[in-house]
Residue, then its C-alpha position, 0 to 999 in steps of 0.5 A: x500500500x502504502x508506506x507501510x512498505x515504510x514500517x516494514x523497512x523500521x522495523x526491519x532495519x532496526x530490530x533491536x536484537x538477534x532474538x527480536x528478529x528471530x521473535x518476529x519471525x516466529x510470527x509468521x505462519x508456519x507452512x502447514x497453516x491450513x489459510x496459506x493453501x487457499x487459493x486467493x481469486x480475484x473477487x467475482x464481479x456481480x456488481x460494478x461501482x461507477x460514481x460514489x457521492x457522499x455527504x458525511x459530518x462528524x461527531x468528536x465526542x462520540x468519535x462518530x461519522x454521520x453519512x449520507x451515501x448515493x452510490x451508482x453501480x450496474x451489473x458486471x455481465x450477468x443480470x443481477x437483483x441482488x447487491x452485496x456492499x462491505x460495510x464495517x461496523x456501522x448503524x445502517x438506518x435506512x436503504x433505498x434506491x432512487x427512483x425518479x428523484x424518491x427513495x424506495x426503502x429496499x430489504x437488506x440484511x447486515x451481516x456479522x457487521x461486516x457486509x450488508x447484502x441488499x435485495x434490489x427492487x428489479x433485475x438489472x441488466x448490465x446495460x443499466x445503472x442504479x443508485x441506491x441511497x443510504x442513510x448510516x452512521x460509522x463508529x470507528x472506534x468501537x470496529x474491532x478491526x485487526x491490524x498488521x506488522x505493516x499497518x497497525x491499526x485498521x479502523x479506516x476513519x481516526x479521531x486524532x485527540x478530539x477532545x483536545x485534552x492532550x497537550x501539544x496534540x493537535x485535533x485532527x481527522x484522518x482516513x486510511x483505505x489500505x487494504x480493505x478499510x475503507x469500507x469502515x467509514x462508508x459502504x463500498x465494494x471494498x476490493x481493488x478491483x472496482x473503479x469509481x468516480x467520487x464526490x465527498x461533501x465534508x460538514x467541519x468547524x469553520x476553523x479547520x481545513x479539509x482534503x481529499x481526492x480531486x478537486x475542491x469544487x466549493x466552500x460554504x459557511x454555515x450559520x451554526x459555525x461550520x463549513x461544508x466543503x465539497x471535493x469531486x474526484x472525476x476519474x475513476x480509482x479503487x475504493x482504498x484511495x479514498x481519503x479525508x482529513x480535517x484539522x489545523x493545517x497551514x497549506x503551501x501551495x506549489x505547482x507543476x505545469x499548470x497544477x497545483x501541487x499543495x503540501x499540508x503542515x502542522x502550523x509550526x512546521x509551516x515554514x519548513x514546507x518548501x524544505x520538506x517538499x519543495x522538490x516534489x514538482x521537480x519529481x513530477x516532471x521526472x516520473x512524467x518525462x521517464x514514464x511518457x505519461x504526464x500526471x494524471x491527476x487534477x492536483x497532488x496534495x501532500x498531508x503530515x498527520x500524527x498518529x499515523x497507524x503505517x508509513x504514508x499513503x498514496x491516496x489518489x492526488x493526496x497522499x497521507x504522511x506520517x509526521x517523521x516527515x516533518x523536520x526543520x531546516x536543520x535537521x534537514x541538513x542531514x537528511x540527504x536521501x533520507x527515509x523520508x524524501x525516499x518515501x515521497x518520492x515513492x508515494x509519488x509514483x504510486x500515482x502511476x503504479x497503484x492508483x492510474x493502473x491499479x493492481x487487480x487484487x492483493x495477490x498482484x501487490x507487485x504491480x503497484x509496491x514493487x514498482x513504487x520501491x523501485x522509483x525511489x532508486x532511480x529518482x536517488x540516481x537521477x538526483x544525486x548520482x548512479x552511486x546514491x541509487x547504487x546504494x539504495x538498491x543494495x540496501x532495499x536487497x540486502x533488508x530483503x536477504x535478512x528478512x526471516x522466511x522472505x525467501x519462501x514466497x513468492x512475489x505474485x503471492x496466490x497464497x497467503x494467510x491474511x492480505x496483509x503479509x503480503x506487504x513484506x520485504x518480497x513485495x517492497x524490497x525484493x520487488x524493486x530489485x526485481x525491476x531493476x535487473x530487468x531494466x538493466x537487461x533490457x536496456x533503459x529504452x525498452x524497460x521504460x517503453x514496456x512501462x509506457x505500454x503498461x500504463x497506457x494499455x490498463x490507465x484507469x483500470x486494473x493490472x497484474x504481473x502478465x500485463x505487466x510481462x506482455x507490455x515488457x514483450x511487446x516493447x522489447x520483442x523478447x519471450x520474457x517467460x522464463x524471468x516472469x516464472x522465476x522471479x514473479x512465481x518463483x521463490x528465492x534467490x540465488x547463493x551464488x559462489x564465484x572462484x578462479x583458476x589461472x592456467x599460465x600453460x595454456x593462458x586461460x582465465x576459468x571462472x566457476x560458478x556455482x548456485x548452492x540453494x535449496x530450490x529452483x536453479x536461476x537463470x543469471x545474465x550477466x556481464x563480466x569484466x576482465x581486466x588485463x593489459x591495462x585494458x577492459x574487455x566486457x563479455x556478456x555471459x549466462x549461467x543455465x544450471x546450478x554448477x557453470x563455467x567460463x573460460x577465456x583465452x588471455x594474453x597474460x593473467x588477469x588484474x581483475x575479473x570482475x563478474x556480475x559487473x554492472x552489480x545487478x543482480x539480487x544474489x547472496x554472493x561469496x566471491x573468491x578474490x584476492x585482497x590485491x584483486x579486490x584493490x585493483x576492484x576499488x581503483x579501477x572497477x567504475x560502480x558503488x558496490x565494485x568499492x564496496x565490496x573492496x572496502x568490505x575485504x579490507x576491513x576483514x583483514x587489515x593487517x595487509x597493505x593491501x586493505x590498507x591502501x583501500x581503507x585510507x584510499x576510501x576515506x576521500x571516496x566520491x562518494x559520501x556513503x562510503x567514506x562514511x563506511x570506510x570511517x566506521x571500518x578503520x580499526x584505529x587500534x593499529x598503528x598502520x591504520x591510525x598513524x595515515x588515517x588520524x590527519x584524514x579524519x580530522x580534516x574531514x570532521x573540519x572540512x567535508x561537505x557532507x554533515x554525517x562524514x563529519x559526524x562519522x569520523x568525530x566519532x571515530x576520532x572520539x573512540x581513540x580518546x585522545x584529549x588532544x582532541x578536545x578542542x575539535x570537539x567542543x567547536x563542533x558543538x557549535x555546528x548547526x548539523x544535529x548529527x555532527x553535535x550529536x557525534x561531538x557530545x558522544x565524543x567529549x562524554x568519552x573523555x570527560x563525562x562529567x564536561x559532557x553531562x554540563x553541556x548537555x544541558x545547555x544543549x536541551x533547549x534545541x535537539x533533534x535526532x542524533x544530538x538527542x540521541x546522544x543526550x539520551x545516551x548520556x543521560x541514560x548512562x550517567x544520569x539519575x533523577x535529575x536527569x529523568x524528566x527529560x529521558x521521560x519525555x523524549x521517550x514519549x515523544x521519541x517516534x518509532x525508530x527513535x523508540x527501538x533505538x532508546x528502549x535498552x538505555x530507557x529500560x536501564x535507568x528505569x531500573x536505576x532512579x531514586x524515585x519509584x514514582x520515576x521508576x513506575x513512570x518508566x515501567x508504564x512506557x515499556x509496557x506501552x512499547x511492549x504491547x503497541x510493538x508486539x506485532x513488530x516481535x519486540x514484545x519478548x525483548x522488552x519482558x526480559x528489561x522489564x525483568x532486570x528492572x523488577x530485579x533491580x526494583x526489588x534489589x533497592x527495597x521498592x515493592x511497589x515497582x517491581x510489583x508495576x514491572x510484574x504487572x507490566x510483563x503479564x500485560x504484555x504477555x497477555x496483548x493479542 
């Protein structure tokens, strides 16, 4: 769906421990579950959608919508007197179709709350459309709905602090459609495979604004205090696109060509609109050029929400964003491609792959997740260089390779327990990859012709991965069969080993390759590079089976054979090169992950001069990343390293142009405890990047906690990110009740990545403060955590801190806490 695809990458990239992942992964539904060999079909279409008007207003002290809904629909094929609408948790009042401008009351029978199956007043024919009027109200909070690892919540319709009893909370109202919640704020066919145009009138407090799909096509006050807008969407989408919101926003309004593009903020994040989202037109007119297809929509809206129950979501010309995307100017020094421009920009394309052409059914979740993955890696290359989407590609392959039991499904999922799996690593990660060996195979030119095709042959109406192979086909006149069954309905990846053998007698280069997985045998094009004479002689080459070889005739031994060279394909790899081979890789091999792999080779052994010479030679790489990477590999215990490598450091933590080098070797040069660096250190207290603030306080704590923990204080007035970060690690490590208030509140602030990194040094001082009343405070927290992210596994991790604190408690004579902690783990152990 959505970003979703954004807490699955949280929680993949940062799970707190080895038995949190492997907790996690017990979660999942073991092979033999009975739901995992049901075939999914696509939903049998009795009953198409065509036009959806709906009149809503809301009730904030009950947490209530009241609507009023005129839905229009026609027989799919077959003659029908029948309608089945999903209808989740509501009071039906009253159904009706419309005739010559009257209601006629119709029988419906509403079933276990979830679906109301309505007799119709005629057989219709599917030359003929209907509208049946109903009259309901939604009551989202009392929905017992399920949620997931990817979205946890699943509601549809949420009451931000409508009361405004909770400080600095502002009161707002917000949908999400993704998968089938929609249907929770208002009676719909609830199934990506059902098109309909759109028409919401919202009733609101004057004071607030509204969004939703499409075009705001009128305003008017009203006499009690409210306003009632109206929004029409006039291009058809499916039922999960749908979105409202209602609150306090400051609107900046941009365009593209002659639309409007608008970004929606909290008031106090107002002045950072054009910081956050600034680049969105630009993105626009990238996708538009790249694809051949030119925005669809009437306008793109961007909302921040809090409360947020996923990552973000790309409602049809209005997409929803959790509010980590919020950030000020200078936290926005840092952000470079961070997780949320990535976000943007892949909800963006969503607008294309999702809500133009639409996946036909949660099976098919490819057509639109894999593909929205995949745009994050070339707006990253086209924006900041072939090494940036480089890096993005190998991270989202590398999240995909450590995703327990990811290599067990397949991508076109027709199997599965619950819809929501599906939003996973495979779909997201994998996926993009996926897409990008097959542009790298077919060449940019036939890859984007083959999208062009795609859009243009299904625009407005549903897709799956065979259209999706037939348009590829037709563009690039290859039988593409056999990538679509491996890739698509296949499962896995190849564990590729790759050695050499030199023959001096005959001059002959042999390059063994071997696949050592379980499961299907991989057909890998691939181009290798051979590097000889000073010269590089590219070959294009295929392995067929599980054990191949390649041979070439030389003019002398090899520097360099360089197999997969463009780096492309999605494998586990071990590759036998030499230290001296991996060097020659790094000066002379052209893309981002022919350096990394040297510089990982180097750091395995650093006692040759070999790795060394990569070491140092990469803390001045072109590329930020892998200085960063060469910085965190340096083992500056050893002479050979630290005596070449300290200058470097300290003059890229004075001078780099890119914040989190210099953060990276602050830190480094803060390991080596040397006071001599001191005054380095204090002067980049005084950056206005929060990373290399952060990084200089970590450093300054190391020599002198004491120093650090005064100029922490000094600090607390304005700190975000690594900086708060690094006080919290301070305070947790150093500080007692004095120091708790401020632990306290950042914690309940903290989002949820902030939340995983800080939960072992929060749980440390919980056990360790004076006051129970700081203790208990604390106990509380963690079981919130505990319960909120039992989903993500983190539930067993959190019961054994909460066990040390209930030791520790009862160690320090407070019955009282240790009594909360025991409480604490069974009510966590208890949450479903």
């Amino acid at each position: 769906m959505t970003d979703r695809k954004l807490i699955t990458r949280l929680m993949l990239s940062c799970a707190l421990t080895a038995a949190m992942a492997t907790a996690y992964a017990q979660q999942a539904p073991a092979p033999e579950d009975p739901a995992l060999k049901i075939y999914r079909a696509v939903p049998t279409k009795v009953n198409d959608l065509i036009h959806t008007k709906l009149d809503v207003r809301f009730d904030y002290k009950k947490r209530y919508l009241y609507g009023k809904e005129w839905v229009t629909l026609k027989p799919h094929f077959y003659p029908t007197d029948s309608l089945r609408l999903d209808a989740k948790g509501m009071d039906l009042k009253s159904i009706s179709v419309v005739k010559n401008g009257k209601n006629v009351p119709l029988k419906f029978k509403y079933e276990d709350s979830l679906s109301v199956a309505i007799k119709l007043d005629k057989v219709y024919q599917n030359n003929e459309n209907y509208t049946i009027y109903i009259d309901y109200t939604a009551k989202p909070n009392e929905l017992k709905a399920k949620g997931s690892a990817a979205i946890n919540d699943a509601k549809g319709l949420y009451f931000i602090n409508p009361d405004g009893t909770e400080k600095d909370k502002p009161t707002q109202i917000w949908t999400q459609g993704e998968t089938e919640s929609s249907s929770a704020w208002f009676p719909t066919i609830d199934k990506p495979s059902q098109k309909t145009t759109e028409e919401i009138t919202m009733t609101v407090p004057a004071k607030y604004v509204t969004l939703s799909n499409g075009k705001l096509v009128s305003q008017k006050a009203n006499a009690d205090g409210t306003r009632t807008d109206t929004w029409k969407q006039e291009l058809p989408h499916s039922p999960y696109l749908f979105m409202m919101a209602v609150g306090d926003f400051k609107i900046y309004k941009d365009k593209w060509k002659n639309k409007e593009v608008s970004y929606y903020l909290e008031p106090k994040y107002a002045p950072y609109a054009k910081e956050i989202f600034g680049f969105t037109p630009e993105v626009i007119d990238f996708y538009s050029k790249t694809l051949g297809v030119d925005y669809p929509w009437v306008k793109y809206s961007q909302i921040v929400v809090r409360d947020y129950v996923s990552g973000a979501m790309e409602n049809t010309s209005a997409t929803l964003h959790g509010d980590y995307v919020q950030a000020t100017k200078r936290e926005l020094l840092d952000a470079y491609f961070s997780t949320g421009q990535s976000t943007i920009v892949h909800e963006l394309f969503h607008q294309w792959f999702g809500d133009y052409v639409t996946a036909e059914s949660w099976s098919n979740l490819t057509v639109n997740e894999s593909f929205a993955n995949f745009s994050e890696t070339i707006w990253a290359e086209h924006k900041y260089g072939k090494d940036a989407g480089d890096d993005h590609n190998y991270a989202d392959m590398q999240s995909y390779l450590r995703s327990p039991g990811a290599n067990t499904k397949n991508l076109v999922r027709f199997y599965y327990g619950d819809k929501e799996e599906v939003f996973d690593a495979v779909t997201y990660q994998k996926g993009g990859r996926i897409l990008n060996m097959l542009r790298n195979y077919l060449g940019n030119a036939a890859f984007y012709k083959g999208l062009n095709i795609y859009l243009k042959t299904n625009a407005f109406k549903n897709g799956e991965a065979q259209q999706l192979r037939l348009a590829f086909e037709e563009a690039s006149g290859q039988d593409l069969n056999w990538y679509f069954n491996q890739w698509y309905y296949g499962a896995g990846h190849p564990i590729l080993n790759i050695s050499y053998k030199w023959n001096e007698a005959t001059k002959t280069e042999t390059v063994y390759l071997k696949q050592t997985q379980d499961g299907q045998t991989f057909k890998l094009p691939m181009a290798i590079d051979v590097y000889q004479g000073g010269k590089k002689v590219r070959y294009k080459a295929w392995m067929n089976n599980k054990v191949d070889s390649i041979s070439y005739q030389l003019a002398g031994k090899p520097d360099l054979v360089n197999v997969d060279a463009d780096k492309i394909l999605l494998t586990k790899k071990t590759d036998a090169k030499t230290i001296e081979e991996f060097s020659f890789q790094y000066f002379n091999a052209p893309n981002y992950l022919d350096r990394y792999e040297a510089i990982e080779a180097a750091a395995s052994d650093q006692t040759r001069k070999e790795a060394q010479k990569i070491l140092i030679a990469a803390l001045k790489d072109k590329y930020y990343g892998l200085r960063v990477k060469a910085i965190k590999a340096l083992n500056l215990t050893k002479d050979d390293i630290r005596n070449p490598a300290q200058p470097i450091l300290i003059s890229l933590a004075q001078t780099d142009d890119n914040t989190l080098v210099r953060a990276a070797a602050i830190s480094a040069l803060g390991k080596l405890k040397a006071s001599g660096n001191m005054n380095l250190f204090t002067q980049s207290l005084s950056s206005q990047s929060y990373a290399v603030q952060g990084a200089a306080l970590n450093a300054i704590a190391a020599l002198d906690p004491a120093k650090a923990m005064s100029l922490a204080k000094s600090l607390e007035k304005d700190n975000r990110a690594a900086l708060t970060s690094a006080i919290m690690n301070l305070y947790t490590t150093n500080g007692n009740d004095a120091e708790w208030p401020y632990v306290y509140q950042h914690f309940i602030d903290a989002g949820i990545q902030e939340k995983f990194n800080n939960l072992r040094g929060f749980a440390d001082m919980t056990a360790k403060v004076n006051k129970p009343e700081y203790a208990q405070q604390g106990i509380g927290q963690l079981k919130e955590a505990g319960i909120r992210f039992k989903v993500y596994g983190a539930a067993p991790f959190i019961v054994t801190q909460l066990e040390s604190i209930k030791t520790a408690r009862t160690a320090m004579k407070d019955d009282a806490s240790a009594k909360a902690a025991d409480d604490a783990i069974k009510a966590v152990n208890d949450a479903k």
